[in-house]
C-alpha positions as CSV (number, residue, x, y, z in Angstrom):
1,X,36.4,-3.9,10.4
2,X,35.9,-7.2,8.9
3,X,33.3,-9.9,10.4
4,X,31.6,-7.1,12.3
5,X,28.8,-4.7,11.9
6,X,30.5,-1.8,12.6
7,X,30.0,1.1,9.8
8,X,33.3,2.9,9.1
9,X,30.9,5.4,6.8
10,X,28.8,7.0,9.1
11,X,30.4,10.4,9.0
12,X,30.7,10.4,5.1
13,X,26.7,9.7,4.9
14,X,24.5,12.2,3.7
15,X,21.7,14.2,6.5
16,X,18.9,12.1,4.6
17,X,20.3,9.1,5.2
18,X,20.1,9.2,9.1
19,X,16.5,8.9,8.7
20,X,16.0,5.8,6.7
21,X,15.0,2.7,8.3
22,X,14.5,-1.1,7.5
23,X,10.8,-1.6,6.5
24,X,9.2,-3.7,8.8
25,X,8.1,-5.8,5.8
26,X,11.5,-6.5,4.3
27,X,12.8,-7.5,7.6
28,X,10.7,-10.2,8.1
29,X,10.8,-11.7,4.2
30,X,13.7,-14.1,4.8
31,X,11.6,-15.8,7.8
32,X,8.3,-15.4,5.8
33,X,9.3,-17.2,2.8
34,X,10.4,-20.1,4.1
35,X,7.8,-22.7,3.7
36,X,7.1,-24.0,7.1
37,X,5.9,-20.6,7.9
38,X,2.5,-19.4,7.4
39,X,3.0,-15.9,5.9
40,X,0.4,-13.9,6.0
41,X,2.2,-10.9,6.3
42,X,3.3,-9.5,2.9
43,X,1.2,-7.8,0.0
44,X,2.0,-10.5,-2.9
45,X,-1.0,-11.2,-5.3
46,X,-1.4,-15.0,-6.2
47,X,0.4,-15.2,-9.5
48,X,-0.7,-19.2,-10.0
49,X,-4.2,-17.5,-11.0
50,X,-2.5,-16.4,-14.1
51,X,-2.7,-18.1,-17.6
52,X,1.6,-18.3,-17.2
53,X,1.8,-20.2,-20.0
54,X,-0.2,-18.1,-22.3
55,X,1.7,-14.9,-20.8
56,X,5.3,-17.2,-21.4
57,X,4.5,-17.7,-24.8
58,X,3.6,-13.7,-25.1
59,X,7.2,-12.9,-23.3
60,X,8.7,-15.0,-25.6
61,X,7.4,-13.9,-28.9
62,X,8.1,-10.3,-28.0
63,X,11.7,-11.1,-27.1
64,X,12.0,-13.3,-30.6
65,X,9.6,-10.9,-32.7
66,X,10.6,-7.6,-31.3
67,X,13.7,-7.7,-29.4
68,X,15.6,-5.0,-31.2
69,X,13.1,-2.8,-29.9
70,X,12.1,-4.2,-26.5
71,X,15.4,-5.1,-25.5
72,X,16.4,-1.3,-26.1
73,X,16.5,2.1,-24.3
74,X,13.4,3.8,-24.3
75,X,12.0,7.3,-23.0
76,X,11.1,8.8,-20.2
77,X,8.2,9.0,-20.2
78,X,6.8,5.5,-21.4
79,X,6.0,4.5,-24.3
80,X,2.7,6.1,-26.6
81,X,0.8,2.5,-26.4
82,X,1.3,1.5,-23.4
83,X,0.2,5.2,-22.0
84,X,-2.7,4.9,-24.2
85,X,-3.8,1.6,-22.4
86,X,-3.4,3.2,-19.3
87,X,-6.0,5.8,-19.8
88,X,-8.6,2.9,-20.9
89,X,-7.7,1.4,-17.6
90,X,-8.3,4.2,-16.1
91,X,-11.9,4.8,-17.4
92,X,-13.0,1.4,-16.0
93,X,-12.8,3.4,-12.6
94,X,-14.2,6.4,-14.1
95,X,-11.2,8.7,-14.9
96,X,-12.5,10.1,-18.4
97,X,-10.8,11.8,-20.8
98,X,-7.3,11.5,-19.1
99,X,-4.6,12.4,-22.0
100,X,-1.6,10.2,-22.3
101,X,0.7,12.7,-22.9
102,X,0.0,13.6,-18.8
103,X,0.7,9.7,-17.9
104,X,4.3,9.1,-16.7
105,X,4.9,5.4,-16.4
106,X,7.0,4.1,-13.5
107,X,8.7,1.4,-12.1
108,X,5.8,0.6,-10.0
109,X,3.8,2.9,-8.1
110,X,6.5,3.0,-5.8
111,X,8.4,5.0,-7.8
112,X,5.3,7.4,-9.0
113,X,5.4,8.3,-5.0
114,X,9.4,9.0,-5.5
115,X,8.9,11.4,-8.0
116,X,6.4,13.2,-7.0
117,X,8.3,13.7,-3.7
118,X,11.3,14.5,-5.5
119,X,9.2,17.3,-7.2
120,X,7.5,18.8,-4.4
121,X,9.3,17.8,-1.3
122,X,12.0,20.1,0.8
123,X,13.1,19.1,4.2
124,X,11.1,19.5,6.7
125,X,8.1,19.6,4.6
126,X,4.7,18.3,5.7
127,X,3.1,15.2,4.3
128,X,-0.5,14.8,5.3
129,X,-1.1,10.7,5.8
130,X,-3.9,8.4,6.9
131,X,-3.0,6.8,10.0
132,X,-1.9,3.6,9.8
133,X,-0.8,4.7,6.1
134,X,1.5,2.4,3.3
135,X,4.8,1.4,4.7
136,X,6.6,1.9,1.5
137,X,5.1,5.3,1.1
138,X,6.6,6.4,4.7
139,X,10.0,5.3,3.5
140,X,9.6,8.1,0.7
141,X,8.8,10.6,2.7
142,X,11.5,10.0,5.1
143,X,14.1,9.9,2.7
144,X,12.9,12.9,0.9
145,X,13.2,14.5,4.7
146,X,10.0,15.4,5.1
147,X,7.8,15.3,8.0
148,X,4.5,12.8,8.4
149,X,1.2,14.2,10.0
150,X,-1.0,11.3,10.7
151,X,-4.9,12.1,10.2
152,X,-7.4,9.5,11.8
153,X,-9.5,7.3,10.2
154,X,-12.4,5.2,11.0
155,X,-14.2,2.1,9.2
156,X,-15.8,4.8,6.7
157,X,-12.1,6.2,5.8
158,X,-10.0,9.0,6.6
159,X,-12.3,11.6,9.0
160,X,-12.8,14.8,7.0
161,X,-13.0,17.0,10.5
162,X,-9.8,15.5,11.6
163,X,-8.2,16.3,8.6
164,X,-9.1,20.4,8.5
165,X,-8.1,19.7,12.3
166,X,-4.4,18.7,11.3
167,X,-4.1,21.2,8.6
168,X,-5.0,23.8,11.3
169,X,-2.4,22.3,13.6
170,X,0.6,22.5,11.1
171,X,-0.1,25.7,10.0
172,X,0.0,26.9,13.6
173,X,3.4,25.1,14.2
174,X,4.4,27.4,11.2
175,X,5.4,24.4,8.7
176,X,4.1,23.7,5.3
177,X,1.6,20.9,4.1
178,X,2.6,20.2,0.8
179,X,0.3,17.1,-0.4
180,X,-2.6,15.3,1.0
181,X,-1.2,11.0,0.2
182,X,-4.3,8.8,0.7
183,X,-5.2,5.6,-0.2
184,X,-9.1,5.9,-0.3
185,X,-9.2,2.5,-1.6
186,X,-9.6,-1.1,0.3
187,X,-7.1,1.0,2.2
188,X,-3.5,-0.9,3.1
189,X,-3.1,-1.7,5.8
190,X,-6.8,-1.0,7.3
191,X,-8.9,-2.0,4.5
192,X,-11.7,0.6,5.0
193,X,-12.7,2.6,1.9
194,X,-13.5,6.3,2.1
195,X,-17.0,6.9,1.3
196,X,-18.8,9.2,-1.8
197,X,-19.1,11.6,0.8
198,X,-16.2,11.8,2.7
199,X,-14.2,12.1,-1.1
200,X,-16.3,15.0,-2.2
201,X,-15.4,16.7,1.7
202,X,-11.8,16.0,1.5
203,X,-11.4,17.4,-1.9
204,X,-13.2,20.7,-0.5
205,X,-11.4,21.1,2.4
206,X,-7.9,20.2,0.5
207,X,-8.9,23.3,-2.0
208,X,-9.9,25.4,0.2
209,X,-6.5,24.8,1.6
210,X,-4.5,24.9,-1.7
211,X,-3.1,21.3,-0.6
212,X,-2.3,18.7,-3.7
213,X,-3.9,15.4,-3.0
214,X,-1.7,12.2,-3.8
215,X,-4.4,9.4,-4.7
216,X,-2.5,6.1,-4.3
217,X,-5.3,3.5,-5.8
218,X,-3.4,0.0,-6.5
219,X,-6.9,-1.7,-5.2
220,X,-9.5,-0.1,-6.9
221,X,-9.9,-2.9,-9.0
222,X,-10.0,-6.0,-6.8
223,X,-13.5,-5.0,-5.4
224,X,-15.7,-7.8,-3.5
225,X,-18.9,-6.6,-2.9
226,X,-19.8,-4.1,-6.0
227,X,-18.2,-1.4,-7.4
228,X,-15.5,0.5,-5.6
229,X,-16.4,4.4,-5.3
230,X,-15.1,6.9,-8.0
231,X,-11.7,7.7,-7.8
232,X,-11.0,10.8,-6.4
233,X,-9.2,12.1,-10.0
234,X,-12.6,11.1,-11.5
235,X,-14.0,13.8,-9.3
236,X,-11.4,16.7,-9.4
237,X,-8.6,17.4,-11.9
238,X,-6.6,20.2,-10.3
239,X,-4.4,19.2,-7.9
240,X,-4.9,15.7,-8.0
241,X,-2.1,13.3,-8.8
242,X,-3.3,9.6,-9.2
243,X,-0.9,6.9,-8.6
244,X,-1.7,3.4,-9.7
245,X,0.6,-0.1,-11.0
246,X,-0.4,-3.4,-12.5
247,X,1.5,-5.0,-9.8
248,X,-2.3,-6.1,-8.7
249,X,-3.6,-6.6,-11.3
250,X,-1.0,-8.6,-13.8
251,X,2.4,-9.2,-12.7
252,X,4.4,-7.1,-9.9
253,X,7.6,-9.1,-11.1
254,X,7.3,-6.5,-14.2
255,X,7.4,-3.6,-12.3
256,X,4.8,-1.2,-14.5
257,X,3.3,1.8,-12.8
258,X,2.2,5.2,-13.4
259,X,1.3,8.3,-12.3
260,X,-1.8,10.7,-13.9
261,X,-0.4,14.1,-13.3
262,X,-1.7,17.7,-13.9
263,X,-0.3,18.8,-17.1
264,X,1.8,21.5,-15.8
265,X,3.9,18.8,-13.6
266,X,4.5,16.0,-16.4
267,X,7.7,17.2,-17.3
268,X,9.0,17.6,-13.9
269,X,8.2,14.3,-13.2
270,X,9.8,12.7,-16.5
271,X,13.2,14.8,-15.8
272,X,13.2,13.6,-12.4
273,X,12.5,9.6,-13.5
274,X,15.6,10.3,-16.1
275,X,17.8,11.3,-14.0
276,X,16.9,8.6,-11.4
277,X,16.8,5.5,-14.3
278,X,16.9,7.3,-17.5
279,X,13.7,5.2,-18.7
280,X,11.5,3.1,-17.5
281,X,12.3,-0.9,-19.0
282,X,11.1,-0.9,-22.5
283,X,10.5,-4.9,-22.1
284,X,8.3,-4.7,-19.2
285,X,6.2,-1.9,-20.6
286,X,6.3,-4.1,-23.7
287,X,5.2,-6.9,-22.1
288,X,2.4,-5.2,-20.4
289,X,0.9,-3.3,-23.3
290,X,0.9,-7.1,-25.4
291,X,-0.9,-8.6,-22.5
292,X,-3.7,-5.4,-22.2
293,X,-3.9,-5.7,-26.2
294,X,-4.4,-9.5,-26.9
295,X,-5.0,-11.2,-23.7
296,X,-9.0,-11.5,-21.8
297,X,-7.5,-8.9,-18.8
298,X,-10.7,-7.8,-17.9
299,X,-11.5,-11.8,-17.1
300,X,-8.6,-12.1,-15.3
301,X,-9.1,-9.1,-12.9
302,X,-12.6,-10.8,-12.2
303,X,-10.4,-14.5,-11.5
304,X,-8.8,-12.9,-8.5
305,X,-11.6,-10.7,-7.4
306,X,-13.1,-14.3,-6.3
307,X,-9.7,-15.7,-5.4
308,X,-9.3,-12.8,-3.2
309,X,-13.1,-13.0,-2.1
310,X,-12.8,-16.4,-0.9
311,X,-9.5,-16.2,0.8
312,X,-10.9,-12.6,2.5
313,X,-14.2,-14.8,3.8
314,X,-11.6,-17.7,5.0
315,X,-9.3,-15.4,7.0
316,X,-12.4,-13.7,8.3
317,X,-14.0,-16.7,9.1
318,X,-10.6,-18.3,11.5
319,X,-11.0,-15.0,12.9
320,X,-14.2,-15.0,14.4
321,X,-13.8,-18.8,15.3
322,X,-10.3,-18.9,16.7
323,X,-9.5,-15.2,17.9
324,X,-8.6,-14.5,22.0
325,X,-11.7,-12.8,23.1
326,X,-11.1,-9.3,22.8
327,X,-9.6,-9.0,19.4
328,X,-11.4,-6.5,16.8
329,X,-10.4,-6.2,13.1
330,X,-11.9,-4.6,9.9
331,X,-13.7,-6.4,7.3
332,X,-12.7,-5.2,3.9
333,X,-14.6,-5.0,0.8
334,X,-11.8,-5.6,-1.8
335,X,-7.8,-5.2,-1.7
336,X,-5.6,-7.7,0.5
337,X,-5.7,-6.5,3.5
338,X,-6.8,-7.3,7.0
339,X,-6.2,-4.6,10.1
340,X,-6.3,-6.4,13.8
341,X,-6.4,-4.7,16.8
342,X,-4.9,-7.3,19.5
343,X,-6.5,-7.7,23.3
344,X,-5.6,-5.6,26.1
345,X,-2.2,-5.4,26.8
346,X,-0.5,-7.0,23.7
347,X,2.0,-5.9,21.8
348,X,2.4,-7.0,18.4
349,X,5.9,-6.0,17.6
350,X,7.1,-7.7,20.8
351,X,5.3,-10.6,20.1
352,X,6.7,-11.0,16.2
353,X,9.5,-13.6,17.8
354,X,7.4,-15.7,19.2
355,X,4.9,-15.9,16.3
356,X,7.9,-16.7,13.7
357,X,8.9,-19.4,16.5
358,X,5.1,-20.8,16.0
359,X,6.1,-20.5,12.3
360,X,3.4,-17.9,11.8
361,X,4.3,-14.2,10.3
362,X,2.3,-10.7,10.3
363,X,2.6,-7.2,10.0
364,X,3.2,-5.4,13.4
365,X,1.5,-2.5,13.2
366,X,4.6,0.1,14.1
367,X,5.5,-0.1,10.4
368,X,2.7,1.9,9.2
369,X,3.2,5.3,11.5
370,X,6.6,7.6,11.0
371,X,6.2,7.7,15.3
372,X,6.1,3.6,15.1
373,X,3.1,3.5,17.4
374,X,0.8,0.8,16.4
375,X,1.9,-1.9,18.7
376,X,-1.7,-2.4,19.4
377,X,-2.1,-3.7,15.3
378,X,-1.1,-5.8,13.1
379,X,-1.7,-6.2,9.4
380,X,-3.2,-9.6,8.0
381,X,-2.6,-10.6,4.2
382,X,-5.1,-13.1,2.5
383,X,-4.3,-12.8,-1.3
384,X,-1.3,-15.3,-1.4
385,X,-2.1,-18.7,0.5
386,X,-4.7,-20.8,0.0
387,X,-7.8,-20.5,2.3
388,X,-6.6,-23.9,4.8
389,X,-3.5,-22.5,5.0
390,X,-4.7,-19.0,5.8
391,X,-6.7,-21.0,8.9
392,X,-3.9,-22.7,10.0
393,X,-1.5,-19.3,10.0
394,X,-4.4,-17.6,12.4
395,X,-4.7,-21.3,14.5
396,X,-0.7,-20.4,15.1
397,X,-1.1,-16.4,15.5
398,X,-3.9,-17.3,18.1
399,X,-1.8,-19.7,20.2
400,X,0.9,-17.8,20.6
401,X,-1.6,-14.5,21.7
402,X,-2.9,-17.0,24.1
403,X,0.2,-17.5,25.5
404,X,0.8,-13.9,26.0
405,X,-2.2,-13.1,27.8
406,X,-1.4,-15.9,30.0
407,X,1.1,-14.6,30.8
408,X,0.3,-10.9,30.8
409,X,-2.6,-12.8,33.8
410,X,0.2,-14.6,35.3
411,X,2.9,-11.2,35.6
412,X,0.1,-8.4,35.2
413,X,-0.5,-6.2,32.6
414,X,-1.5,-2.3,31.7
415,X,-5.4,-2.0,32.1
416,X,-6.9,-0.8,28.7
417,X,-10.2,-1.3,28.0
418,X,-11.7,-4.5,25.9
419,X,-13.0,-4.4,23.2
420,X,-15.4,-7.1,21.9
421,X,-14.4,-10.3,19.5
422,X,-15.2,-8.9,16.0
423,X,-16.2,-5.4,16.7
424,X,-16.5,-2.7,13.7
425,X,-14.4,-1.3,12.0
426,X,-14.6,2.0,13.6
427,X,-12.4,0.7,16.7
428,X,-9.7,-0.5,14.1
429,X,-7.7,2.0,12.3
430,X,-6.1,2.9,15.5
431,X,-5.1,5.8,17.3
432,X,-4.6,9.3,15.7
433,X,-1.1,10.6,15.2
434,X,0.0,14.3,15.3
């Protein structure tokens, strides 16, 4: 029926569909983008820090140098070079002696996380998660009609006992755990960071299980304060996949991923990318292996480690000055993200209107658990405005929280119990989901 909403498909759709929902980050991109608004809600990395017209020039000699081949089909798989600078990449974080021929390059990590469900998933499958865990990640696993068990976390990372916990749970329940996904990294949305010793528990516990672990590390790279730990692939090669992008690091508008996958798998996962988009763009990969070949990358990744330092001490500092009294959040040591827990009462998906009426955007937190709980969080992003601007956004959030626990005083409110202005970590990651 034209002029209305009304879907005259819904019977022809197929059973996956029924479970796919609008990300909670896509939804609010039309609002967030406009410029009167403060966004600090999405995960975009601050492009402007870029040499743009060094990389324009590159783009444009390969197009006027090498079009016949960049502007072609490629394979499957990825190109030979542009594998092969992967796996220097990779040994910056200590993956050695990873192969190219067991690199599949993706469009974007976002599609490494496809595949690999494609491969592995059936429905009703198990998917073990940190919880809060990556939005975009959830939306995999949905469509691939699988089931998420959330395992808590606290500010040192996902909690080893709580994870052999879950793993009893689901085998109880008599369904299958197929893969371990984690993000052990400057963790998005919380920001923590698993430690040495928690990585070399959860690999035990995840083979004594015979569960696959999905490392998801698009962060590993943007460290603060030191070196971020060894990857979890640098410490165990069976059963590890390891998921990673230059979306971070160099340009997301290029859409470059990969996935490191045991040997046995590769081919799986190349069928499954050809059927999906025959090959990856041979321009982009192109594009990507000219910039790691000829251009200072290792510079720039250190440019927005302190553009992303600065911003991180900015946000953290309008925090702690301009925060209601009983707001906690994490303080991360690399990434882009910031996880808030609100004061008593609040609720951050509810509150979402009135902050984009402020002209101030977030992250409620119900987008990062497949039971959308969370309405206690919120994610915070610091990598894409400047540090005044950053203030301002949390001047605005912290107005209109003000309001609400006026008038949560005003009407009455549930009684949970306060938490202290700034308070670790440990309180932030938020409550465990079975």
């Amino acid at each position: 029926m034209s002029g209305t909403t009304q879907d005259d498909y819904t019977d022809r759709y197929a059973r996956r569909v029924r479970g796919m929902t609008t990300s909670e980050i896509r939804a609010l991109f039309s609002v967030a983008n406009r410029p009167e608004v403060v966004s600090l809600a999405g995960g975009s990395p601050y492009i402007a820090a870029l040499p743009l017209d060094a990389v324009g020039e590159m783009l444009g000699r390969l197009a006027a140098e090498q079009g016949t081949s960049t502007l072609q089909y490629g394979i499957g798989q990825g190109t030979a070079a542009l594998r092969e600078h992967i796996c220097d990449v990779m040994s910056m974080s200590g993956i050695d002696g990873a192969s190219p021929d067991d690199v599949v390059v993706t469009v974007g990590g976002q599609q490494a996380l496809d595949l690999i469900a494609r491969v592995f998933l059936d429905p009703g499958d198990v998917v073990l998660a940190e919880g809060p865990t990556y939005v975009g990640a959830l939306g995999v696993f949905q469509a691939a009609q699988a089931q998420v068990a959330h395992v808590a976390m606290d500010s040192d990372g996902l909690i080893p006992a709580a994870l052999a916990e879950t793993l009893d749970a689901v085998a109880r329940s008599g369904r299958r755990a197929k893969f371990l996904y984690t993000i052990p990294t400057y963790q998005n949305p919380a920001g923590v960071t698993l430690t040495d010793a928690r990585r070399e528990e959860v690999l035990d516990i995840c083979a004594a299980h015979g569960l696959l672990v999905v490392e998801d590390d698009p962060y590993g790279m943007l460290s603060f304060e030191g070196g971020a730990p060894r990857p979890l692939r640098a410490r165990r090669r069976d059963g590890v996949f390891y998921v990673s992008t230059f979306s971070k690091t160099f340009a997301p508008g290029l859409r470059v991923g990969w996935v490191l996958a045991p040997h046995a798998v590769r081919e799986k996962l190349v069928m499954a990318s050809e059927a999906s988009i025959l090959c990856p763009s041979a321009f982009a990969q192109s594009a990507v292996t000219q910039y790691l070949a000829t251009m200072p990358w290792r510079e720039q990744i250190k440019v927005y480690r302190e553009t992303y330092r600065e911003r991180r001490e900015a946000l953290l500092s309008a925090l702690a000055d301009l925060m209601p009294e009983g707001t906690t959040w994490t303080r991360p040591e690399g990434g882009l993200f910031v996880w808030a827990t609100l004061p008593d009462g609040l609720d951050s998906k509810a509150m979402m209107p009135r902050a984009i009426a402020a002209r101030v955007a977030y992250v409620p937190g119900t987008g990062f658990y497949a039971d959308g709980s969370g309405t206690a969080h919120m994610r915070l992003n610091f990598s894409f405005s400047a540090p005044e601007r950053l203030r301002e956004g949390v001047r605005r959030l912290s107005g209109v929280m003000e309001q609400e626990l006026s008038m949560r005083a005003v009407f009455g409110s549930a009684g949970r119990t306060h938490h202290r202005r700034g308070a670790a970590a440990a309180d932030a990651p938020g409550p465990d989901v079975a």
